[in-house]
N, C-alpha and C positions, 0 to 999 in steps of 0.2 A: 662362483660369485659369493659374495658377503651379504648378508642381511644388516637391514641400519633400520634402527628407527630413530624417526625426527620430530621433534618439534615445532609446529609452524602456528602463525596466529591464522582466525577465521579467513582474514583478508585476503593473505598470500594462498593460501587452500580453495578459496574461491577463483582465484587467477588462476593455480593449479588446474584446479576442473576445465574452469574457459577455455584454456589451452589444450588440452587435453582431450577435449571434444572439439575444436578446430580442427589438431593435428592430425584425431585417428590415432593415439599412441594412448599406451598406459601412462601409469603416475611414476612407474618405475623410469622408462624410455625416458620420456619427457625430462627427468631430474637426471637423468646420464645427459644427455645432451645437451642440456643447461650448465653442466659441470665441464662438460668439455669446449662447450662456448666460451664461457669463463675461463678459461683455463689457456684457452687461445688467447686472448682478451689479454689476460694477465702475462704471456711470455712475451707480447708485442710492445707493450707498455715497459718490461725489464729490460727488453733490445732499447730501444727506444731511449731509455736511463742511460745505459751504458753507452748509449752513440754518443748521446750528449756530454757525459764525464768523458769518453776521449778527445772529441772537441776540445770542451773547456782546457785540458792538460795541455794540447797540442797548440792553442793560443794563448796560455801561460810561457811555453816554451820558447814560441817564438817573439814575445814580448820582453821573455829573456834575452835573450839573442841579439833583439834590439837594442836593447838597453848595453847591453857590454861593446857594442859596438858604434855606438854616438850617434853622432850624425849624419845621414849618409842620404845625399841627393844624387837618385836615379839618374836624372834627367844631366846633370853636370860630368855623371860617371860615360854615361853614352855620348856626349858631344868629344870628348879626353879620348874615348877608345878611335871614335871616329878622325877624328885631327891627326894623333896618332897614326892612322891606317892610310890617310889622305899623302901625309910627306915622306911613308916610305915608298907609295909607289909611284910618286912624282918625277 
């Protein structure tokens, strides 16, 4: 392991202790597991970014899509397959 020293104001050094005597851990434990909270914290939130930029691309795409291909009513295209379907097996 690495030795670090930090600088913290009174404030945060007093939460420090608070914690620290709750949890039963040293000042060490308590600021690894804080790092690793965060750290959790922080790769949920990158997933997170990324789901939403492929979203966004994947609804670019298909607004492309849309767009090069006009106008096109669903409901008009199902009644034509169905008609269709109806007079060949009459």
């Amino acid at each position: 392991m690495k030795r670090l020293n930090i600088t913290i104001s009174d404030e945060i050094l007093k939460d420090l202790e608070y914690l620290k005597e709750s949890e039963k851990l040293n000042r060490s434990e308590l600021i690894r597991r804080a790092i690793i909270l965060y750290k959790n914290e922080f790769d949920k939130r990158l997933k997170e970014r990324i789901r939403e930029e492929k979203v966004l691309k994947a609804v670019s795409k298909i607004n492309e899509i849309r767009e090069s291909t006009g106008v096109w009513d669903g409901v008009k295209e199902i009644r034509r397959f169905r008609d269709s379907r109806g007079r060949n097996f009459s």
